[in-house]
N, CA, C and O of each residue as an XYZ file, in Angstrom:
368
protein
N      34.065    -14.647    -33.382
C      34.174    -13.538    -34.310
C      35.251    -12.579    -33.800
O      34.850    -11.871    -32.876
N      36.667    -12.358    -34.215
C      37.296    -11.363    -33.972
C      36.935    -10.094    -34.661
O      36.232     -9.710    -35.595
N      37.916     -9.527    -33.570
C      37.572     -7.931    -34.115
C      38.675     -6.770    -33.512
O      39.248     -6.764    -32.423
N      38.741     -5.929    -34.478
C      39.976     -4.859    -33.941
C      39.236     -4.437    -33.269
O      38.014     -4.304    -33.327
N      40.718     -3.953    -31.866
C      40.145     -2.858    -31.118
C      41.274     -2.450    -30.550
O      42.290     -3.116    -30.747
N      41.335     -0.985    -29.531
C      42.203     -0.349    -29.192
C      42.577     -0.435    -27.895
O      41.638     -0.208    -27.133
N      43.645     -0.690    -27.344
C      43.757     -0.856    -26.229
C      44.619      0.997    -25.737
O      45.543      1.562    -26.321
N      43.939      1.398    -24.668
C      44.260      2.704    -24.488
C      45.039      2.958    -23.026
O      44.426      3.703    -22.261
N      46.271      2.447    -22.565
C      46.763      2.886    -21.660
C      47.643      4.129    -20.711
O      48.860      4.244    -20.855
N      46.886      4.989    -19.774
C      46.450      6.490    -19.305
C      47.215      6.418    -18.318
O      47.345      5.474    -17.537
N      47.872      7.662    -18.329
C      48.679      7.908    -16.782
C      47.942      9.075    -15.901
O      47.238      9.843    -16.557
N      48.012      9.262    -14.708
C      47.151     10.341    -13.753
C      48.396     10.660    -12.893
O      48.237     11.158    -11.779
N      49.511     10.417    -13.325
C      50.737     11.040    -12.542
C      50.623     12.568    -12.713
O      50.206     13.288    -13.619
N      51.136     12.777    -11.539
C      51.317     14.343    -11.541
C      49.445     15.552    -11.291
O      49.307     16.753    -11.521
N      48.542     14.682    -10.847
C      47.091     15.350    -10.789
C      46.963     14.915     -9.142
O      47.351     13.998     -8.417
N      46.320     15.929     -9.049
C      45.706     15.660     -7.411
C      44.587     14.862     -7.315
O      43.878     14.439     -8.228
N      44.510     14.724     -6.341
C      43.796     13.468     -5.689
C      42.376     14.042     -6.575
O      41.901     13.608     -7.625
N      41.881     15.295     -5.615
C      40.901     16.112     -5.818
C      40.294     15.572     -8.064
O      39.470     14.872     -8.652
N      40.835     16.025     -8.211
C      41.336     15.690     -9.867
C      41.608     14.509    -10.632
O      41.539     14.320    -11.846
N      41.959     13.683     -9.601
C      42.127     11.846    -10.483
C      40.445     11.791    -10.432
O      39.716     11.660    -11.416
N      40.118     11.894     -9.360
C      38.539     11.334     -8.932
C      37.921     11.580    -10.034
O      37.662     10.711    -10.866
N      37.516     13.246    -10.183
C      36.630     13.855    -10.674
C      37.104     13.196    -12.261
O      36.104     12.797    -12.856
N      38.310     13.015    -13.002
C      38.430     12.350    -13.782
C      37.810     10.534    -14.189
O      37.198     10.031    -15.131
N      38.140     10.244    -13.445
C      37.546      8.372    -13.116
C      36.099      8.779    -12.939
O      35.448      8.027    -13.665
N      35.188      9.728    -12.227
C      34.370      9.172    -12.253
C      33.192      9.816    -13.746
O      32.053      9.440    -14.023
N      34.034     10.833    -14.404
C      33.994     11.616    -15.736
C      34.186     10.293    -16.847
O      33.589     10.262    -17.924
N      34.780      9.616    -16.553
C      35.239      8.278    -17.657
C      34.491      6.809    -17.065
O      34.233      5.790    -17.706
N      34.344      6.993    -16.165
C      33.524      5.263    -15.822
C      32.436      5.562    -15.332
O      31.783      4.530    -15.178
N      31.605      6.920    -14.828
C      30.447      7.240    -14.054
C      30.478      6.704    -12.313
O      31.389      6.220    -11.642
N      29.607      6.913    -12.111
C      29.418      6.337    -10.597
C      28.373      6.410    -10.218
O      27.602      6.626    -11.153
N      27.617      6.305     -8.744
C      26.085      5.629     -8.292
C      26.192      7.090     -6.909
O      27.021      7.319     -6.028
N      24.937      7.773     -7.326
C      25.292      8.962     -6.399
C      24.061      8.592     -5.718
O      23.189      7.894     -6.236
N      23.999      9.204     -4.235
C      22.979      8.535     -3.236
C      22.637      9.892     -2.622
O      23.579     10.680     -2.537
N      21.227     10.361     -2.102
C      20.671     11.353     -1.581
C      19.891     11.062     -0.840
O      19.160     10.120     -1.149
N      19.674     11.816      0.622
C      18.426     11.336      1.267
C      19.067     10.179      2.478
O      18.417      9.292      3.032
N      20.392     10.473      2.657
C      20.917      9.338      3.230
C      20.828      7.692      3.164
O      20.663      6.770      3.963
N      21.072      7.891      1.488
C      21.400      6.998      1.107
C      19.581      6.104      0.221
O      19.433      5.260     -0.663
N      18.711      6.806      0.984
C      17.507      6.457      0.370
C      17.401      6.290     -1.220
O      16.838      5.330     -1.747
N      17.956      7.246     -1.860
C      17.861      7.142     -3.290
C      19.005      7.381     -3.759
O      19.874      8.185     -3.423
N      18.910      6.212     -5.001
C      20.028      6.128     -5.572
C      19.919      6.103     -7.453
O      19.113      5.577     -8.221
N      21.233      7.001     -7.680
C      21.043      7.626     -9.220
C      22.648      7.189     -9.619
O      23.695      7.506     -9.055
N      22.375      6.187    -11.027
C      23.351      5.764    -11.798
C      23.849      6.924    -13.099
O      23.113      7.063    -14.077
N      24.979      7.604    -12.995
C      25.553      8.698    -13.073
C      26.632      8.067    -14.502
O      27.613      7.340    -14.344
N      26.262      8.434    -15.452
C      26.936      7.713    -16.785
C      27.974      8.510    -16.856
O      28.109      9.722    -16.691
N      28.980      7.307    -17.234
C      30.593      8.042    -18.256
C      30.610      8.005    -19.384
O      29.556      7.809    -19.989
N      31.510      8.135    -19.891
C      32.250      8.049    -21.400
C      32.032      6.051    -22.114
O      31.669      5.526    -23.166
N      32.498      5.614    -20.816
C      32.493      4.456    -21.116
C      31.380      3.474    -20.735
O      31.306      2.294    -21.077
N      30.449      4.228    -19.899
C      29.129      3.823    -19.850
C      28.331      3.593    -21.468
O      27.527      2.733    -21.828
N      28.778      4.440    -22.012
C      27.966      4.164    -23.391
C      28.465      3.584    -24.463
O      27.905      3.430    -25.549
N      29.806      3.181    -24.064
C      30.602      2.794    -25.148
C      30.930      0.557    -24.645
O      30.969      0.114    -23.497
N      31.044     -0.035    -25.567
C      31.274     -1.364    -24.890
C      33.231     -1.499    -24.589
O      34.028     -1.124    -25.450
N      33.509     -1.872    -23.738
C      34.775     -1.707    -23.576
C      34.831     -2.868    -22.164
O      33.925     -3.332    -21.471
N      35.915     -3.006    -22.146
C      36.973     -4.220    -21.382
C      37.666     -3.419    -20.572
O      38.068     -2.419    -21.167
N      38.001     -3.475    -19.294
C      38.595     -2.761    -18.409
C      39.734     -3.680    -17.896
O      39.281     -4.210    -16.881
N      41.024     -4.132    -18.117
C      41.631     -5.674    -17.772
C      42.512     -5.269    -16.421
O      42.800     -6.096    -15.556
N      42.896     -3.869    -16.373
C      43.538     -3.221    -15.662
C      43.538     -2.123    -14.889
O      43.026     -1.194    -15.514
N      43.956     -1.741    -13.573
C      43.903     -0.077    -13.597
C      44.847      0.968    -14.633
O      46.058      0.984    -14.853
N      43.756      1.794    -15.137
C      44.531      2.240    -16.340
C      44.922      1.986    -17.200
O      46.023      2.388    -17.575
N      43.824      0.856    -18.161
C      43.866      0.573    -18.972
C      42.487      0.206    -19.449
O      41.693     -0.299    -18.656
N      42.204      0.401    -20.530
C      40.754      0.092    -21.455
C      40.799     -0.732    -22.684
O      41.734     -0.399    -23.413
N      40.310     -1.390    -22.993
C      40.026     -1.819    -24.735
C      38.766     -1.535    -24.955
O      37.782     -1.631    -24.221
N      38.897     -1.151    -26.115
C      37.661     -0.745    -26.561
C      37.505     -0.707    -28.142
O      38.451     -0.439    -28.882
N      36.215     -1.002    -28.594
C      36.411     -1.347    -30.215
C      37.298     -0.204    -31.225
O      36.582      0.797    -31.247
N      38.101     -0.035    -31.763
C      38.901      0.758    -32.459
C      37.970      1.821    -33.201
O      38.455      2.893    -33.563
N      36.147      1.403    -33.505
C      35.679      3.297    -34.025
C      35.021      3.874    -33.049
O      34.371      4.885    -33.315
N      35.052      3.223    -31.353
C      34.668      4.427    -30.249
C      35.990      4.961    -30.060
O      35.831      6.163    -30.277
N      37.284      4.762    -29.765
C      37.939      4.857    -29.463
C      38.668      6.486    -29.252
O      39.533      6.917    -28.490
N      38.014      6.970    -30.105
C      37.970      8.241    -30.279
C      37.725      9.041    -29.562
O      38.427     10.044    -29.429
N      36.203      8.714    -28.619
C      35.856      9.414    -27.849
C      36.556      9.412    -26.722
O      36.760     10.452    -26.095
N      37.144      7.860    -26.220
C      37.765      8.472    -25.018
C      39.020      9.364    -25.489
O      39.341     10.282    -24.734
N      39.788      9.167    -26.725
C      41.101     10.145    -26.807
C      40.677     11.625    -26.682
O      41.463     12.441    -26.199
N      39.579     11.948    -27.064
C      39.180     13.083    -26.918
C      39.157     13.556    -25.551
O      39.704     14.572    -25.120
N      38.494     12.746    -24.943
C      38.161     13.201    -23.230
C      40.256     13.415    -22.952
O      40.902     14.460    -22.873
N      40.780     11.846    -22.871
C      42.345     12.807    -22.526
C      43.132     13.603    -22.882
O      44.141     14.042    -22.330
N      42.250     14.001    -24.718
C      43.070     15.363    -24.511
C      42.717     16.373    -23.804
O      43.446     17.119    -23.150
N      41.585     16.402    -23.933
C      40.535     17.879    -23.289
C      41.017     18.001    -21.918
O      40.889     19.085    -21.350
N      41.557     17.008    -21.320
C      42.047     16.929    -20.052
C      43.600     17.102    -19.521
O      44.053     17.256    -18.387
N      44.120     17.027    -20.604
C      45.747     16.823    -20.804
C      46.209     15.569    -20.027
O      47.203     15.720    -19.316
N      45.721     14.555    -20.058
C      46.241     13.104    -19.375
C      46.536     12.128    -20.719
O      45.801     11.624    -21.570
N      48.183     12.119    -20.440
C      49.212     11.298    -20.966
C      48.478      9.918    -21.439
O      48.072      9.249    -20.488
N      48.326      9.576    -22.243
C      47.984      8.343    -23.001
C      48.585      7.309    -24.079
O      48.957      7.794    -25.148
N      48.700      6.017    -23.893
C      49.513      5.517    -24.958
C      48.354      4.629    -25.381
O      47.625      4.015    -24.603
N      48.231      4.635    -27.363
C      47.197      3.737    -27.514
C      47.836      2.405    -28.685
O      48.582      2.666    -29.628
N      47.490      1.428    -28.446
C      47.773      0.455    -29.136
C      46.797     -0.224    -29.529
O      45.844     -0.434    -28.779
N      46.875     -0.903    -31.335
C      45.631     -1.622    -32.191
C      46.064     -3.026    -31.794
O      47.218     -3.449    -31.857
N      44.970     -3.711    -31.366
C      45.218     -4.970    -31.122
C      44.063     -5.862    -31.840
O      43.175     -5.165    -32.331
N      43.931     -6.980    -31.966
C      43.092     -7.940    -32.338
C      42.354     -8.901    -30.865
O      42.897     -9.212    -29.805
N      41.262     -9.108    -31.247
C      40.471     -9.779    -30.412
C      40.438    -11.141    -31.035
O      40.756    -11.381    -32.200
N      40.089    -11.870    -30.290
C      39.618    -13.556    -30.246
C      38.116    -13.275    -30.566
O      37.552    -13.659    -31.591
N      37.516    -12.528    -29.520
C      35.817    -12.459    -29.550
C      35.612    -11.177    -29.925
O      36.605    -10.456    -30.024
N      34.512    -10.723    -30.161
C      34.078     -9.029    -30.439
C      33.718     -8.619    -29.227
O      32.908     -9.060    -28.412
N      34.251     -7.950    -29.229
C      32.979     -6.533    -27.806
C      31.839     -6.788    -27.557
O      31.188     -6.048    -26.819
């Protein structure tokens, strides 16, 4: 079953270190640990809730009507983005 979707490729040139992070882990989530390490808490992104393909660093596909949400997050952020409609072989 194909299916459109958007492929969204993001630049982090020009942001500090401090600032890529807190971005990446704002868009993919991450696994935060307390207690030295005893407990552990899965910390959702943008793309945690959304189904999406990751093929690259700095790059996403994702079905063309989430797609939105991440453009939103790079504007709110001001990180440079180029997005392109592509076709799938399989669906999401």
């Amino acid at each position: 079953m194909a299916g459109q979707a958007c492929m969204l490729i993001y630049n982090l040139a020009g942001k500090q270190p401090k600032e890529k992070a807190a971005i990446i882990r704002k868009l993919y989530g991450y696994e935060d640990r307390s207690n030295m390490g005893r407990y552990r808490y899965e910390r959702e992104g943008i793309c945690s809730k959304i189904r999406h393909i990751k093929p690259a660093d700095n790059t996403i596909i994702c079905p063309e009507h989430e797609s939105r949400k991440i453009e939103n997050f790079f504007k709110s952020h001001s990180i440079n983005y180029t997005k392109w409609k592509i076709l799938l072989d399989e669906a999401l």
